[in-house]
mmCIF file of the C-alpha atoms, coordinates in Angstrom:
data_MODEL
# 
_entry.id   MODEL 
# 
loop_
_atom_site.group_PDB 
_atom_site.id 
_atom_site.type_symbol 
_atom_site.label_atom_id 
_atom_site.label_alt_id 
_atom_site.label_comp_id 
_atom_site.label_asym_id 
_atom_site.label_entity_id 
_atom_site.label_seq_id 
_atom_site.pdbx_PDB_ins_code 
_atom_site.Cartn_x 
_atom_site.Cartn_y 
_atom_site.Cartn_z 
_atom_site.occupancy 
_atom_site.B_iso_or_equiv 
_atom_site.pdbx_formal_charge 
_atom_site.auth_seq_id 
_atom_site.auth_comp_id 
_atom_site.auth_asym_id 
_atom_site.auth_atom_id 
_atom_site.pdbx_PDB_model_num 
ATOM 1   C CA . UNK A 1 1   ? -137.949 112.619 36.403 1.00 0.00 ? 1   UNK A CA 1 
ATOM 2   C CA . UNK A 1 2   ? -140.069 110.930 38.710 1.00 0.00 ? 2   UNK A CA 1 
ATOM 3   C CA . UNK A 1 3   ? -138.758 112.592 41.649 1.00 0.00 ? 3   UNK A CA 1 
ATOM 4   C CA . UNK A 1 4   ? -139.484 116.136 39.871 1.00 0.00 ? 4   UNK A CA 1 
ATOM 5   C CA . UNK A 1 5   ? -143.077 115.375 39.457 1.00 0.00 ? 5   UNK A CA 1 
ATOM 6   C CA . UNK A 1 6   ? -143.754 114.113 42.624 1.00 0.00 ? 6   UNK A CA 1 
ATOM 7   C CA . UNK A 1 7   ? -142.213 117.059 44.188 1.00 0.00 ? 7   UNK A CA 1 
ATOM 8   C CA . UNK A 1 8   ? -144.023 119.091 41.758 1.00 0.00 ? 8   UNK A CA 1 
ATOM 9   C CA . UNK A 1 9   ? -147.648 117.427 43.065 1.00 0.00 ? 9   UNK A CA 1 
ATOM 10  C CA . UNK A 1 10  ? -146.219 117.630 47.026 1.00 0.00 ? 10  UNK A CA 1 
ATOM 11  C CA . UNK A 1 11  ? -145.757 121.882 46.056 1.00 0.00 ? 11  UNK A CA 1 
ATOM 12  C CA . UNK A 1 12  ? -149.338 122.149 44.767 1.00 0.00 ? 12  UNK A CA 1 
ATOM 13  C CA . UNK A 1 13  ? -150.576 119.684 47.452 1.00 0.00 ? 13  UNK A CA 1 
ATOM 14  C CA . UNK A 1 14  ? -149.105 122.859 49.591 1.00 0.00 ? 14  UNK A CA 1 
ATOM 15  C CA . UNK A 1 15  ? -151.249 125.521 47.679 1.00 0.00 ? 15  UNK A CA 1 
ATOM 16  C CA . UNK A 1 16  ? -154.443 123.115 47.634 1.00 0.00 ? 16  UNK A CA 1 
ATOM 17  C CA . UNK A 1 17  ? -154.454 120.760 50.851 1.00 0.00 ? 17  UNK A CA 1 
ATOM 18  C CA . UNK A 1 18  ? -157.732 119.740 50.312 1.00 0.00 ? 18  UNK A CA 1 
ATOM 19  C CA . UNK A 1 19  ? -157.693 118.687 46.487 1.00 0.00 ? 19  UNK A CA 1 
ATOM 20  C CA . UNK A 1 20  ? -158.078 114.611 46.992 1.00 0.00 ? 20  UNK A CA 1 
ATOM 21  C CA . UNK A 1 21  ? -157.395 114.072 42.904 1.00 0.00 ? 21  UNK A CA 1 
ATOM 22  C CA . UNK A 1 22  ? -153.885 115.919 44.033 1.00 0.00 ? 22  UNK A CA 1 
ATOM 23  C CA . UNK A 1 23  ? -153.475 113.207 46.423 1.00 0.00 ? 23  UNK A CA 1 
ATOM 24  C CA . UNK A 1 24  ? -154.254 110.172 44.537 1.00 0.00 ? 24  UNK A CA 1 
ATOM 25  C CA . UNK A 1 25  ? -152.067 111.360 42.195 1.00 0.00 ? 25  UNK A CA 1 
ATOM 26  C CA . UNK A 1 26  ? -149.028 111.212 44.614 1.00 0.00 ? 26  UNK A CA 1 
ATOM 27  C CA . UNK A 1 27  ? -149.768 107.986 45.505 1.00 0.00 ? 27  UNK A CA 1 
ATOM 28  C CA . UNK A 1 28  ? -149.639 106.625 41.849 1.00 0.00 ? 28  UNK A CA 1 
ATOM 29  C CA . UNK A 1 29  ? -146.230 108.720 41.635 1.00 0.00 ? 29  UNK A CA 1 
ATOM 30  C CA . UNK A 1 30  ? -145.589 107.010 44.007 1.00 0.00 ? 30  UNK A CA 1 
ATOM 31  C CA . UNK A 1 31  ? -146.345 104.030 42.827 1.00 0.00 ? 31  UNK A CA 1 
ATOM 32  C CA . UNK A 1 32  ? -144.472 104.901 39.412 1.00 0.00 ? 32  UNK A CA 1 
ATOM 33  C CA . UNK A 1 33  ? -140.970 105.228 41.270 1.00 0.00 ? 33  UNK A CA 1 
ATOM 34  C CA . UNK A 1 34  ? -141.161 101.784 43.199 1.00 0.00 ? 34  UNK A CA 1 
ATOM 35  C CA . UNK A 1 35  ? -142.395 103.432 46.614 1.00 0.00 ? 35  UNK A CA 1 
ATOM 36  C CA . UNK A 1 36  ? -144.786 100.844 47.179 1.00 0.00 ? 36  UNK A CA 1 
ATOM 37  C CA . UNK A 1 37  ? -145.309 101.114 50.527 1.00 0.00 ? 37  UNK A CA 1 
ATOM 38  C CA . UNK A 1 38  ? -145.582 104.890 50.521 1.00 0.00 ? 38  UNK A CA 1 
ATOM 39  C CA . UNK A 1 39  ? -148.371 104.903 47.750 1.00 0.00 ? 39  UNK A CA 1 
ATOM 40  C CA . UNK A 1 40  ? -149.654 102.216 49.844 1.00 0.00 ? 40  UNK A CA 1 
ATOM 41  C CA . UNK A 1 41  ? -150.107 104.744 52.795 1.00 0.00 ? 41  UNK A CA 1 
ATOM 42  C CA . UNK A 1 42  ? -150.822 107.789 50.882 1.00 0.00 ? 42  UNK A CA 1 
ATOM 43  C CA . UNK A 1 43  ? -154.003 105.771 49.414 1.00 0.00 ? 43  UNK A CA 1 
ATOM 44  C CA . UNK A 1 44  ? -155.123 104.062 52.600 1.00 0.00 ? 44  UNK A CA 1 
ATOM 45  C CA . UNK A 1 45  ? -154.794 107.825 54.175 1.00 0.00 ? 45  UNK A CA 1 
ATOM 46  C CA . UNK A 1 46  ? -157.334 109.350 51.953 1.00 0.00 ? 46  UNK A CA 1 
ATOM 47  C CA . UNK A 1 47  ? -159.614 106.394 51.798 1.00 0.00 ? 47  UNK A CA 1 
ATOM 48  C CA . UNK A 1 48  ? -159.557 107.658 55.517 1.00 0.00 ? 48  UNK A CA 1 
ATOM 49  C CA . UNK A 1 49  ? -160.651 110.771 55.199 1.00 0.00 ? 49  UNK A CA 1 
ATOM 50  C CA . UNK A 1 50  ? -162.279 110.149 51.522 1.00 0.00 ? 50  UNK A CA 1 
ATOM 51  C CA . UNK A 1 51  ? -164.157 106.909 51.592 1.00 0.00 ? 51  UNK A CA 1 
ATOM 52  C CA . UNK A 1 52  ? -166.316 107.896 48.551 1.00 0.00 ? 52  UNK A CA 1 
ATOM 53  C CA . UNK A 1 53  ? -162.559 108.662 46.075 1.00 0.00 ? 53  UNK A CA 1 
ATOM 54  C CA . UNK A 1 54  ? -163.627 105.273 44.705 1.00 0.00 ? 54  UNK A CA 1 
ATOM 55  C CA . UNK A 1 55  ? -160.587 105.292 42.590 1.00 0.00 ? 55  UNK A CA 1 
ATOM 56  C CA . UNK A 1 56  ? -158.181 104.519 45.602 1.00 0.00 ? 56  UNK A CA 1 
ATOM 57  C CA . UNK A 1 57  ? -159.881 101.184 46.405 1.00 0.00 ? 57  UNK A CA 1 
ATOM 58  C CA . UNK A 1 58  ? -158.742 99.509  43.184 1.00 0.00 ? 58  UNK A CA 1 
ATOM 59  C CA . UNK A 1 59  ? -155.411 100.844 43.175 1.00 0.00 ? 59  UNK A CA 1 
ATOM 60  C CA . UNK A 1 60  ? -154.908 99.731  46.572 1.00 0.00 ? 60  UNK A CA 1 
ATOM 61  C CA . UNK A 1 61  ? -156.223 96.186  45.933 1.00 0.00 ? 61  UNK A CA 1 
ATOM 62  C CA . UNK A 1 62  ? -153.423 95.874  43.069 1.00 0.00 ? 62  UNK A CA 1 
ATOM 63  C CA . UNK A 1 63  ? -150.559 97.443  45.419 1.00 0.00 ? 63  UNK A CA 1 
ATOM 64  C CA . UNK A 1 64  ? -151.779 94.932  47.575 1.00 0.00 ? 64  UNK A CA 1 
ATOM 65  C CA . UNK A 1 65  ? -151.910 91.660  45.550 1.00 0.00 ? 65  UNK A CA 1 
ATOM 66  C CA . UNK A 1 66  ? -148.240 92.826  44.536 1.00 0.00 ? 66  UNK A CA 1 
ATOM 67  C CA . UNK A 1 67  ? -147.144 92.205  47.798 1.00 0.00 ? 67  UNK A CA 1 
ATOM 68  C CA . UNK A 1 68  ? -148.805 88.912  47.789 1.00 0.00 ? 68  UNK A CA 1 
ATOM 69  C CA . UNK A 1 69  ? -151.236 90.435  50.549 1.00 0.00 ? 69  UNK A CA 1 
ATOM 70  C CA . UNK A 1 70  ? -154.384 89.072  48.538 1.00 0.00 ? 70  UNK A CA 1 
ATOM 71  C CA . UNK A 1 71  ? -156.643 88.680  51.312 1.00 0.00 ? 71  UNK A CA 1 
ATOM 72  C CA . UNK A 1 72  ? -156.468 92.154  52.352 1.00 0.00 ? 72  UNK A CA 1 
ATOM 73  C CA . UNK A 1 73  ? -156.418 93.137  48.112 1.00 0.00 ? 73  UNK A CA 1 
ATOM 74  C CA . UNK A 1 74  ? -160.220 91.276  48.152 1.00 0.00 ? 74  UNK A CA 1 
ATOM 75  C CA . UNK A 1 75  ? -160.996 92.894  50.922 1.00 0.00 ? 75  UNK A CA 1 
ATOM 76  C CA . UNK A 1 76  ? -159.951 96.145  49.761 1.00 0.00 ? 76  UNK A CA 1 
ATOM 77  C CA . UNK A 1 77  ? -161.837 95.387  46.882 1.00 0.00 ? 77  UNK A CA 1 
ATOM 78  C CA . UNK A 1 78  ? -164.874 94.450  48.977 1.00 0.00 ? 78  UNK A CA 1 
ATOM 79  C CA . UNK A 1 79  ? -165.214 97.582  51.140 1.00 0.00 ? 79  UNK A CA 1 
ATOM 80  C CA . UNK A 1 80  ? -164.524 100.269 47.400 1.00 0.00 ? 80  UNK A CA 1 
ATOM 81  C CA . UNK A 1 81  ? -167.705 98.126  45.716 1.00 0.00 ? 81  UNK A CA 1 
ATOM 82  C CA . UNK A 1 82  ? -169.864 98.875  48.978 1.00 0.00 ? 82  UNK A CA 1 
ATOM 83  C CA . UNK A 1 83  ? -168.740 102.444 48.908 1.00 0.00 ? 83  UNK A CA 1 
ATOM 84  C CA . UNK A 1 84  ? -169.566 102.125 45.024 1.00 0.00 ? 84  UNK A CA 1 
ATOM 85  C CA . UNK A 1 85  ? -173.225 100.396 45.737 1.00 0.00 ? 85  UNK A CA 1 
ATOM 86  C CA . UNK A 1 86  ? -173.740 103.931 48.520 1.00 0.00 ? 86  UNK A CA 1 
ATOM 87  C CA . UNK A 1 87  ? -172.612 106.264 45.529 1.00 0.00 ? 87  UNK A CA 1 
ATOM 88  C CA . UNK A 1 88  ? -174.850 104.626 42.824 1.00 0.00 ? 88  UNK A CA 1 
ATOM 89  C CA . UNK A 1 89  ? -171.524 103.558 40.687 1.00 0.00 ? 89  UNK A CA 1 
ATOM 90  C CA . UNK A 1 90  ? -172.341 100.269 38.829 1.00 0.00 ? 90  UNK A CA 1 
ATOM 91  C CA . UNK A 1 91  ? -169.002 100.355 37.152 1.00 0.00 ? 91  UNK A CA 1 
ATOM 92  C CA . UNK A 1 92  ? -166.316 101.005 39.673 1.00 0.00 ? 92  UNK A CA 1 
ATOM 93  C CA . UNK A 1 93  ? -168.756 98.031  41.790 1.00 0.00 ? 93  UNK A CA 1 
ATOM 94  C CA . UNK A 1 94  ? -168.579 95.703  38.904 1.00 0.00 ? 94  UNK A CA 1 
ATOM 95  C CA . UNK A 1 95  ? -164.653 96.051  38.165 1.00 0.00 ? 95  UNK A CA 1 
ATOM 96  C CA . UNK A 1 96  ? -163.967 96.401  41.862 1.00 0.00 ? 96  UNK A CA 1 
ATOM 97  C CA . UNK A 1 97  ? -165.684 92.755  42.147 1.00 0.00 ? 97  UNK A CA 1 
ATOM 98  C CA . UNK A 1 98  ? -164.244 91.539  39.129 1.00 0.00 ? 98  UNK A CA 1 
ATOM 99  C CA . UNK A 1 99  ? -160.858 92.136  40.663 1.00 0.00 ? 99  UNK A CA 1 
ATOM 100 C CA . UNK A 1 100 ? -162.126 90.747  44.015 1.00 0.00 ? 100 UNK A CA 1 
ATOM 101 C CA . UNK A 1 101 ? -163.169 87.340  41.813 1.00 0.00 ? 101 UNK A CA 1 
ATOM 102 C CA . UNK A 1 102 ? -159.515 87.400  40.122 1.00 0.00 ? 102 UNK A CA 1 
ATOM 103 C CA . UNK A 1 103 ? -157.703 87.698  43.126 1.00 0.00 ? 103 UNK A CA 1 
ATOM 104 C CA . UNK A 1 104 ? -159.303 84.896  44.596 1.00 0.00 ? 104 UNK A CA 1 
ATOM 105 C CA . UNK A 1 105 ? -159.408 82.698  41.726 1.00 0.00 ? 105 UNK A CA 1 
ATOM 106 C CA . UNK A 1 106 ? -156.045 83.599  41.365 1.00 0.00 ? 106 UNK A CA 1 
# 
């Protein structure tokens, strides 16, 4: 079932190349069937080319700490709550540095 829906998000991803919730959405597909590593990439691609899709930071951070990569987690964690402090975004800032504190309490 998995499978279907990502394939499902890849066709539209066809018809709408530029639609970054269409992306994120693969990667946390991704993420759903065990491909790590590809939701990994799929995220770190459109923080890329989308640093302000404020969304991807966190979900990379917890791919990240997964792998037990936790210094690169707080850093990913770091760089989403100064993209959050540029876009005005208390929240996302606050959880993204609450996650940041966790990880390195942790």
């Amino acid at each position: 079932m998995a499978n279907s829906r990502l394939a499902q998000l890849r066709a539209m991803l066809v018809e709408e190349p530029g639609d970054q919730f269409l992306r994120y959405a693969i990667a946390m597909e991704s993420k759903r069937a065990g491909n790590t590593e590809g939701a990994m990439a799929e995220l770190e691609a459109l923080i890329a080319e989308h640093p302000k899709y404020l969304a991807c930071y966190y979900q990379l951070a917890l791919l990240l700490a997964s792998l037990d990569r936790v210094p690169e987690a707080v850093e990913a964690c770091r760089a989403g709550a100064l993209q959050s402090l540029v876009a005005g975004d208390g929240r996302a800032r606050a959880e993204l540095l609450g996650l940041a504190q966790a990880l390195e309490v942790g």
